[in-house]
GUVEXDO-377223 format. One record per residue (C-alpha): residue number from 1; residue in one letter; x, y, z. Coordinates in steps of 0.1 Angstrom, whole numbers, plus 5000, padded with zeros to 4 digits. Layout:
<nodes>
+-----+------+------+------+------+
| seq | type |   xx |   yy |   zz |
+-----+------+------+------+------+
| NUM |    A |    X |    Y |    Z |
...
+-----+------+------+------+------+
</nodes>
This chain:
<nodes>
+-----+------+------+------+------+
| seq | type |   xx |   yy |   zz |
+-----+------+------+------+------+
|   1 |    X | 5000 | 5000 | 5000 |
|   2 |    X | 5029 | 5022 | 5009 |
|   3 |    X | 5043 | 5017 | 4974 |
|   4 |    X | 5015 | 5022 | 4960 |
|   5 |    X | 5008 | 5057 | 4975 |
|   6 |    X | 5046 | 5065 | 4967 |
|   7 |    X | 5040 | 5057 | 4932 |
|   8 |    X | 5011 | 5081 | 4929 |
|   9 |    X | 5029 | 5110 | 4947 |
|  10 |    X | 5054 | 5106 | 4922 |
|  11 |    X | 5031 | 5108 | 4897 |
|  12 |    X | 5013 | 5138 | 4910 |
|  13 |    X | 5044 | 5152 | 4913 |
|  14 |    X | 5059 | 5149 | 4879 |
|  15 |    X | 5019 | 5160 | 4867 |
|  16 |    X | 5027 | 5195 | 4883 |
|  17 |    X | 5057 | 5197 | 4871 |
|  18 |    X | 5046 | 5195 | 4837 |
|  19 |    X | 5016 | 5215 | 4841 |
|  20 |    X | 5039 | 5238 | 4858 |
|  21 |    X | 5059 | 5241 | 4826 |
|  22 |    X | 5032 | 5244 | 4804 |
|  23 |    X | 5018 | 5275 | 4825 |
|  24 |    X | 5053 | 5291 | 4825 |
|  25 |    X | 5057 | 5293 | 4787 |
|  26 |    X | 5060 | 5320 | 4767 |
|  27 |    X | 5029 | 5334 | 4754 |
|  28 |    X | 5028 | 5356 | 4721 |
|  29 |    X | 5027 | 5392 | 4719 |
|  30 |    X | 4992 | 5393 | 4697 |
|  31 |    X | 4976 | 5375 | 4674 |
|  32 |    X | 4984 | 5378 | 4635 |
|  33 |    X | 4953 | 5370 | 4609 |
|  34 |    X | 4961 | 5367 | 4568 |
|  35 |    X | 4937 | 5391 | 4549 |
|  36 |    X | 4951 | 5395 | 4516 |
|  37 |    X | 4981 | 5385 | 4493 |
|  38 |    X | 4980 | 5412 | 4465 |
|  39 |    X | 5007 | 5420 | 4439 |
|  40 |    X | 5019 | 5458 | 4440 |
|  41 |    X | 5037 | 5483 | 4424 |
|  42 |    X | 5070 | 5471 | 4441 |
|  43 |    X | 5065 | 5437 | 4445 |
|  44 |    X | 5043 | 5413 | 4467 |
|  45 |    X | 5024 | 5428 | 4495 |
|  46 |    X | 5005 | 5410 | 4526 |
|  47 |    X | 4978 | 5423 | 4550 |
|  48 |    X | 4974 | 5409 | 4583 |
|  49 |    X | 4947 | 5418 | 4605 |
|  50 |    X | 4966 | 5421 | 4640 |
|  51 |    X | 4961 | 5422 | 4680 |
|  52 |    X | 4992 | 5435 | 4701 |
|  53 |    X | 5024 | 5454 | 4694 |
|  54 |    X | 5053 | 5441 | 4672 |
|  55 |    X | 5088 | 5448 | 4680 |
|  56 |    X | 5111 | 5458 | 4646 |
|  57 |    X | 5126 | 5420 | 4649 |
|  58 |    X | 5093 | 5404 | 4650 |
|  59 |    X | 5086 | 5423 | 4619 |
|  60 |    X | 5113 | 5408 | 4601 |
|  61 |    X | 5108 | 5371 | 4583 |
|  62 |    X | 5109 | 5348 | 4556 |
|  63 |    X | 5086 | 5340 | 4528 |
|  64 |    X | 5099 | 5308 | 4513 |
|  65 |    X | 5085 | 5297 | 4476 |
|  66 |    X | 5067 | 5263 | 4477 |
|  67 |    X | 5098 | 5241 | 4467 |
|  68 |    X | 5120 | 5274 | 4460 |
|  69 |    X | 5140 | 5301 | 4470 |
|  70 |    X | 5137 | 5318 | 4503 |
|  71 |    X | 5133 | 5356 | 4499 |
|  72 |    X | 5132 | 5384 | 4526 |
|  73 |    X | 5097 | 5397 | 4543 |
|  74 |    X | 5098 | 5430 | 4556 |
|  75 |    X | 5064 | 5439 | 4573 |
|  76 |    X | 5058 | 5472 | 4589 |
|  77 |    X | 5026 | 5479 | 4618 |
|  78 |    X | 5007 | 5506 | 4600 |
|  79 |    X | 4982 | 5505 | 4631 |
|  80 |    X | 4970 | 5492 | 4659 |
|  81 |    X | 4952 | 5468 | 4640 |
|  82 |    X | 4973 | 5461 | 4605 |
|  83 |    X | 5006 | 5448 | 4597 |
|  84 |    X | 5017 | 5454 | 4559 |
|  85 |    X | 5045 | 5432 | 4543 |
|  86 |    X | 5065 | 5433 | 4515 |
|  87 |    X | 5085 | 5409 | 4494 |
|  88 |    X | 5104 | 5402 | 4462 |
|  89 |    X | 5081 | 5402 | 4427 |
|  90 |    X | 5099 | 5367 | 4423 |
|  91 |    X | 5071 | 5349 | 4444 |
|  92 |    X | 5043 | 5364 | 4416 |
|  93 |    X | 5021 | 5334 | 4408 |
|  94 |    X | 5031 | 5307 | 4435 |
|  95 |    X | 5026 | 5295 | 4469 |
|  96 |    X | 5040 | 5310 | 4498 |
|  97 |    X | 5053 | 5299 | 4534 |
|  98 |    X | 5055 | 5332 | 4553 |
|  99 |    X | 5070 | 5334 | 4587 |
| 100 |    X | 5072 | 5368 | 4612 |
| 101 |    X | 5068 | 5370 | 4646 |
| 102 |    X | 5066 | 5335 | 4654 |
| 103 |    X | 5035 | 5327 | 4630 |
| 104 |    X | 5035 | 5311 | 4600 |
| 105 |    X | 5008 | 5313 | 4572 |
| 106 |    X | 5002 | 5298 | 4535 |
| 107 |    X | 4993 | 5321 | 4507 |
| 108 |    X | 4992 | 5325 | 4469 |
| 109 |    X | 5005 | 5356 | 4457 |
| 110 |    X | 4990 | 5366 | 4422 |
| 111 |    X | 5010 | 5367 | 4389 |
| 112 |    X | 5021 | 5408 | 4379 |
| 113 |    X | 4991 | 5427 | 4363 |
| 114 |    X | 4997 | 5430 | 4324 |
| 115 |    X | 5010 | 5464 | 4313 |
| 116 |    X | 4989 | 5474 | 4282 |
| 117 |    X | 5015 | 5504 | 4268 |
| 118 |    X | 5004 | 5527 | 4236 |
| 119 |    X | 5027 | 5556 | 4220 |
| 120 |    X | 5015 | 5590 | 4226 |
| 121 |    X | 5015 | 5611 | 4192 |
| 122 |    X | 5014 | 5649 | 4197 |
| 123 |    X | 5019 | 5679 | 4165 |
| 124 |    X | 5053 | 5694 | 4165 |
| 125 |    X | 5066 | 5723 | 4155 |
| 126 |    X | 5056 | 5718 | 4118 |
| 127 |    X | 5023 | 5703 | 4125 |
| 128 |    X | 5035 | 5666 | 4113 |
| 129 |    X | 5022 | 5636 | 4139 |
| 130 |    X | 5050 | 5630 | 4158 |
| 131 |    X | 5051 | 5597 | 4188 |
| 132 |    X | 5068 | 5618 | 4221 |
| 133 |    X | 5073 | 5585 | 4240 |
| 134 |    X | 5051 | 5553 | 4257 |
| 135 |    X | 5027 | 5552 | 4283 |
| 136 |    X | 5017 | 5522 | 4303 |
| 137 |    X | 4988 | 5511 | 4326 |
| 138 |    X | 4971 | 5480 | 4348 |
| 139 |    X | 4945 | 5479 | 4324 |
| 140 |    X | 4934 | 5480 | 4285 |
| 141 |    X | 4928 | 5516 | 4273 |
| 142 |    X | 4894 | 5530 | 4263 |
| 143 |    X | 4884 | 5551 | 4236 |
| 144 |    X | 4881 | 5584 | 4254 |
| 145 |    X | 4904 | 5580 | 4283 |
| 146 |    X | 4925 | 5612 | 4288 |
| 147 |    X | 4962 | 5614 | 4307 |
| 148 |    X | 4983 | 5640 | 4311 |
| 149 |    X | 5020 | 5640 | 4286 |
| 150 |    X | 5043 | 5665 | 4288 |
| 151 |    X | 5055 | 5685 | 4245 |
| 152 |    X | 5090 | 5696 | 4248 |
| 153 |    X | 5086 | 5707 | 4215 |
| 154 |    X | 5054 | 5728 | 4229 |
| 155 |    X | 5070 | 5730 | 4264 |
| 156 |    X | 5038 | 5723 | 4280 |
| 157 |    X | 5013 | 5698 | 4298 |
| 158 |    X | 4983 | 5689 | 4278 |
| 159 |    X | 4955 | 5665 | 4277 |
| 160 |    X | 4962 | 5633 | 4254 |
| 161 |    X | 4930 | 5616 | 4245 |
| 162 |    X | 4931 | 5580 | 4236 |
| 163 |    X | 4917 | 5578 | 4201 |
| 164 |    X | 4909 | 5549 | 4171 |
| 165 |    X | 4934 | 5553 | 4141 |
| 166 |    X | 4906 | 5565 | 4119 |
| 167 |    X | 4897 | 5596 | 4135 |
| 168 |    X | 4922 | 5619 | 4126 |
| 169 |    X | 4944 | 5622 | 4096 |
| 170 |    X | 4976 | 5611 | 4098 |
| 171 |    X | 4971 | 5587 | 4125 |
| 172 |    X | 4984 | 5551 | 4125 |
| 173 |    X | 4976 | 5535 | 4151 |
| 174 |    X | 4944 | 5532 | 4182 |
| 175 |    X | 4970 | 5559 | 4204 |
| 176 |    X | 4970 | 5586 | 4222 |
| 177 |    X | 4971 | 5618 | 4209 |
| 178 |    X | 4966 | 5658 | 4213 |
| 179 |    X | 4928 | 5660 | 4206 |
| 180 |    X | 4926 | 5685 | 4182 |
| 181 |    X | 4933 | 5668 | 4147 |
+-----+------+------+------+------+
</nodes>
């Protein structure tokens, strides 16, 4: 009985011990959710929903390309509530391990938007047609759409208006061009 009653002090014993442990562990500093994996201007860019405050080294981490290269993850708290993070365009259109402040999450990152790039046709100085350079944007042009280009020749701002090639004399191409033709 005696041995018996030994054995389940030690038992009891080692139990408290462990739940002991378990109670004296480290807890996290917040709580990190995934929102979005988007594909910016400078690359790949995260949004977690967060609880807590980051240090600058729990901001830091990894995002590792399923079966590839490892690249750098460098996340910034915008609030009390959002953590932004960047990473190398390389991980456009493939799965992602990402790792910062002791989480880890899954994503897919989208492929690069397409760049849909027209010439931009303005008069010079003799009134001829003449293409003053490229423009690009995310998405298709539309007959009508105006931007802003810059005529050294003219050494001015005006409006270019993106226009079909059989509008105007002269033209060559669906472009943009100075609106009066």
């Amino acid at each position: 009985m005696k041995k018996c009653l030994v054995t389940i002090l030690v038992l009891l014993s080692m139990l408290l011990v462990q739940v002991g442990l378990v109670a004296a562990a480290p807890s996290t500093d917040g709580t990190a959710i995934l929102v979005s994996a988007e594909y910016g201007p400078s690359g790949a860019v995260f949004i977690f929903s967060v609880t807590g405050e980051f240090s600058k080294s729990q901001l830091n981490g990894t995002a590792q390309v399923e079966g590839g290269d490892d690249y750098g993850l460098h996340c910034s708290q915008v609030d009390d509530s959002t953590v932004r993070c960047l990473t190398s365009e390389k991980v456009a259109g493939k799965n992602v391990v990402l790792s910062w402040g002791g989480f880890v999450f899954w994503a897919y990152v989208p492929e690069a938007p397409s760049l849909y790039c027209y010439n931009v046709y303005d008069y010079d100085l003799a009134s001829v047609w003449q293409s003053y350079g490229t423009y690009c944007q995310d998405t298709p042009a539309q007959y009508g759409d105006e931007i802003p280009w810059y005529n050294p020749d003219w050494d001015d701002y005006y409006d270019a208006v993106f226009m079909s090639e059989h509008v105007c004399a002269g033209i060559v191409e669906d472009a943009y061009y100075y609106p009066f033709c």
